[in-house]
LUMDOSE-66066 format. One record per residue (C-alpha): residue number from 1; residue in three letters; x, z, y. Coordinates in steps of 0.001 Angstrom, whole numbers, plus 500000, padded with zeros to 6 digits. Each point is the difference from the previous one (the first is absolute). Layout:
REC    i   aa       x       z       y
REC  NUM  ALA       X       Z       Y
...
This chain:
REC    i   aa       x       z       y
REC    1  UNK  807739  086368  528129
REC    2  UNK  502992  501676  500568
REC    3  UNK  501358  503391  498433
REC    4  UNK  502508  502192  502016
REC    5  UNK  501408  502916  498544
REC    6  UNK  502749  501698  502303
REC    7  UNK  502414  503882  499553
REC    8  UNK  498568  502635  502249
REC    9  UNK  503036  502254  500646
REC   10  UNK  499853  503519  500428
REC   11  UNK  501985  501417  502830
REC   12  UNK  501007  503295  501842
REC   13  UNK  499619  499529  503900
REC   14  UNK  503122  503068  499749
REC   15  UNK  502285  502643  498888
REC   16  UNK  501679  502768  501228
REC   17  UNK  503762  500196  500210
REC   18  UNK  501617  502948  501516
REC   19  UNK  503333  502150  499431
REC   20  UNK  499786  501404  496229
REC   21  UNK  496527  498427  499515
REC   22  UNK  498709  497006  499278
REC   23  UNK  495785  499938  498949
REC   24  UNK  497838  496965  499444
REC   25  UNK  496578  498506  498144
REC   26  UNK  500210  497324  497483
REC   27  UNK  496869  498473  498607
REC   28  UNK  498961  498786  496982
REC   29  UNK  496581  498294  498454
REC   30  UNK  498525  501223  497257
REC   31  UNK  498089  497916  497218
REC   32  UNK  498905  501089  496954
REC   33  UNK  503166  502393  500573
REC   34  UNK  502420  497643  500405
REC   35  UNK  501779  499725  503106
REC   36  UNK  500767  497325  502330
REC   37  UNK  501515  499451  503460
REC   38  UNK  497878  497071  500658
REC   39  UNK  496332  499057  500683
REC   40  UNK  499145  496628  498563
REC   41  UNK  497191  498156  501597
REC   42  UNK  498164  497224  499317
REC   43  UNK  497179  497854  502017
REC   44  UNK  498806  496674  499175
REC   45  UNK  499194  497396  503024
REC   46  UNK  498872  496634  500532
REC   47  UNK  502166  497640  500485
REC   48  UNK  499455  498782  503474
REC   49  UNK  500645  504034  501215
REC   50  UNK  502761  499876  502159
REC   51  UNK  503199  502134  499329
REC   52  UNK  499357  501524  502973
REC   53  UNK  496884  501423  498872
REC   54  UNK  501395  501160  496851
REC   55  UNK  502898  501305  501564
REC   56  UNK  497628  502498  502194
REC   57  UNK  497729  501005  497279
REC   58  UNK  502700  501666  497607
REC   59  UNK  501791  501579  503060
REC   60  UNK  496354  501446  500118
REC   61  UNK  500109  500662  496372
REC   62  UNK  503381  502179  501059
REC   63  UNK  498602  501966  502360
REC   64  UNK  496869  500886  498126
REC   65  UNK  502443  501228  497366
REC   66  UNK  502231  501672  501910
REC   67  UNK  496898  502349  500833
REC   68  UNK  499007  500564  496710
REC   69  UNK  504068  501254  498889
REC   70  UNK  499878  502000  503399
REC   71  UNK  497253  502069  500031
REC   72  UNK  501004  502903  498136
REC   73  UNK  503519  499875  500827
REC   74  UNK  500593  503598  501511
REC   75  UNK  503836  499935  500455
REC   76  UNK  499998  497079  502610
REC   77  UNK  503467  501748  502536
REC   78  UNK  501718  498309  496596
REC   79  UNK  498323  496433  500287
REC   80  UNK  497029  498048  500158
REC   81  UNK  498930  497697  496755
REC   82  UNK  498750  496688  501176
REC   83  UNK  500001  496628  498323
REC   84  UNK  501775  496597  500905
REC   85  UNK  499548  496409  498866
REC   86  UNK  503012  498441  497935
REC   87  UNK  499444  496633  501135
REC   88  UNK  502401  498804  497589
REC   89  UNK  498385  500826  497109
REC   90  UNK  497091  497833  500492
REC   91  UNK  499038  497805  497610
REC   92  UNK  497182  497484  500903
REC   93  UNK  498540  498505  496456
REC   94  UNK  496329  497436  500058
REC   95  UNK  497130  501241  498006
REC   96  UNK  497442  498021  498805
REC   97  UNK  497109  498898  502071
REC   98  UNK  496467  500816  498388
REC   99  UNK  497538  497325  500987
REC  100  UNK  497012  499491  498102
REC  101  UNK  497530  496760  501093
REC  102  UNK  496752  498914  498952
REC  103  UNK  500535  500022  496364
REC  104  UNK  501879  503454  500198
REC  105  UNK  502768  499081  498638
REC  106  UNK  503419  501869  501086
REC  107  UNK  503069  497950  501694
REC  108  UNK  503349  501155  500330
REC  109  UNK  502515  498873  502273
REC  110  UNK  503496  500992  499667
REC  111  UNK  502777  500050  502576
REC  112  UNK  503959  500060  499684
REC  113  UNK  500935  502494  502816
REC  114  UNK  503974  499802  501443
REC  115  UNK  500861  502623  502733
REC  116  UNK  503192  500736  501096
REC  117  UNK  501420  503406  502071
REC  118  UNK  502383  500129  502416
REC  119  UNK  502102  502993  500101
REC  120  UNK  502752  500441  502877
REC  121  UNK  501851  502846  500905
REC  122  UNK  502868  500202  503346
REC  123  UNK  502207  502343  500087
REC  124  UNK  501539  501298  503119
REC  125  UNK  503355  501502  500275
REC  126  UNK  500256  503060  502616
REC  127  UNK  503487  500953  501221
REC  128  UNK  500954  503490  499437
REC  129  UNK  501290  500379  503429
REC  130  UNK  496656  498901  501246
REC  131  UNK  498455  502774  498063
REC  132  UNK  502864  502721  501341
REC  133  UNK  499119  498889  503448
REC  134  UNK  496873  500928  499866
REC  135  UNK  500575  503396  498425
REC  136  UNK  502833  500977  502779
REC  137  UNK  496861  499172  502687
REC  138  UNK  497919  502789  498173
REC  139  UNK  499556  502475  503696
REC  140  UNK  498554  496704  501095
REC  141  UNK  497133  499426  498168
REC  142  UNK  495887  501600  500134
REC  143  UNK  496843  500706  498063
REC  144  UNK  499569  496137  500253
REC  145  UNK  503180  499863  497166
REC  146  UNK  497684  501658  497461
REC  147  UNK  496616  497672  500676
REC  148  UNK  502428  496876  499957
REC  149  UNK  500974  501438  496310
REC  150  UNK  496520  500625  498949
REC  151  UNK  499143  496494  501239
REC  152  UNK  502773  499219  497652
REC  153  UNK  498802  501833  497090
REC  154  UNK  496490  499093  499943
REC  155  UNK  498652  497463  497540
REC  156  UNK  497050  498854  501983
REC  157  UNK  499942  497521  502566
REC  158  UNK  497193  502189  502563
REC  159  UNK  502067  503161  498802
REC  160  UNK  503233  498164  501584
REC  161  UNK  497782  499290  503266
REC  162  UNK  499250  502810  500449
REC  163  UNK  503188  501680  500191
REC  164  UNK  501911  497056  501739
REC  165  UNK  496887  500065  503015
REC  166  UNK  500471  503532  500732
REC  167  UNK  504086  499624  500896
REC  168  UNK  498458  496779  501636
REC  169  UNK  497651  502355  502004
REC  170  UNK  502168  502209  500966
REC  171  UNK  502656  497840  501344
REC  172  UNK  497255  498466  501988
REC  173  UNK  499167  503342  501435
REC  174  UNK  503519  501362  500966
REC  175  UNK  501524  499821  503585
REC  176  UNK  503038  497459  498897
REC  177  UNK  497093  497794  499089
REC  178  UNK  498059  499884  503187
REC  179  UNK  503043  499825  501796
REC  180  UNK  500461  496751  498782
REC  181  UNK  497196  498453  501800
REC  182  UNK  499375  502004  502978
REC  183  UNK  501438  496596  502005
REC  184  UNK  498637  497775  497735
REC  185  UNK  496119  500058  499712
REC  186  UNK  497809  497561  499682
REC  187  UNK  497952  500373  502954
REC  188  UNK  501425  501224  503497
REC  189  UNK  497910  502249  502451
REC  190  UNK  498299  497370  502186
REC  191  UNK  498777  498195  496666
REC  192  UNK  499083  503562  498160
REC  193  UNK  498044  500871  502910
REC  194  UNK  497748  496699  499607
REC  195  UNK  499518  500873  496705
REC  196  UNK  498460  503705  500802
REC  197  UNK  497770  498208  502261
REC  198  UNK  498540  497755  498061
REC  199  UNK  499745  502957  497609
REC  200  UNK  498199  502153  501717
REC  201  UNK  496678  498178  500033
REC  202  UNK  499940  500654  496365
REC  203  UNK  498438  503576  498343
REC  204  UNK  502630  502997  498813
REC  205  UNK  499599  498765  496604
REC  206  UNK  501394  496609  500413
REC  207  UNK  502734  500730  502174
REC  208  UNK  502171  502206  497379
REC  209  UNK  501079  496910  498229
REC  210  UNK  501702  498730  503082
REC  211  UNK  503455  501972  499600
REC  212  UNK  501172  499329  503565
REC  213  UNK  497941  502160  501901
């Protein structure tokens, strides 16, 4: 068997920062009144569960959690608590098997356990004139500016979706965009009009999922 005991970090999704102001939530566990800024949990696995496995069930174990700080929170316009895995501070250590046989007699085995962590970091260099470039072009940006930023901003990866696909729907659904392929389709009229043919034996209810017609 196999004992993993990982950091549970508690986060703040946000804060507010505006001229003169500045407001935010910071978290804190509580036990037996003391005070920490970290979750520790531990789970104990066989040893032929794959890290994959193990990896899903405490990001599981983080979510669950994240509930249970979030519940009651009442001031959420100043952040949202919600808890990450610090991958780095796993440690991975063998406890001993319990196997009785016949005679019920108790075996141990014991296990020397060596993991190592990878930590890598890049760091990008932006030029400033890059930056003022983008700043002179101000006039020239839209609404889709501010979802691009929240995409930015957001921690989770459906949360980032979600505000990416709607600037991805609405370029879709502009004019510039369908001007792009009013010469380029993929089927012309004399093929388009086989299509609706062979169609058109089918009931109302089929046909809407052909979008050519």
């Amino acid at each position: 068997m196999k004992k993993y005991t990982v950091d549970l970090l508690i986060n703040s999704s946000h804060s507010i920062n505006e001229v003169d102001f500045h407001g935010g939530n910071m978290y804190k566990i509580s036990d037996n009144e003391i005070e920490y800024d970290k979750f520790i949990s531990s789970m104990t696995f066989r040893n032929e569960c794959p890290e994959t496995e193990i990896q899903k069930i405490f990001e599981k174990v983080a979510q669950i959690a994240s509930l249970a700080v979030s519940k009651d929170e009442r001031n959420q316009a100043y952040g949202c608590p919600y808890f990450t895995v610090n991958w780095a501070s796993a440690n991975v250590e063998q406890v001993q098997d319990i196997i009785p046989n016949n005679d019920d007699i108790l075996y141990f085995e014991d296990h020397l356990s060596i993991r190592e962590y990878v930590n890598m970091t890049s760091t990008r260099v932006i030029p400033v004139s890059e930056i003022n470039e983008y700043i002179n072009n101000i006039d020239n940006y839209n609404f889709l500016v501010e979802n691009f930023y929240h995409g930015l901003m957001s921690n989770n990866v459906k949360s980032k979706f979600f505000s990416f696909f709607i600037i991805i729907e609405s370029i879709e659904g502009s004019n510039e965009f369908r001007g792009l392929f009013e010469t380029d389709l993929l089927f012309n009229v004399n093929e388009k009009n086989v299509i609706s043919e062979f169609i058109n034996q089918f009931d109302a209810r089929k046909k809407v999922y052909c979008p050519i017609l």
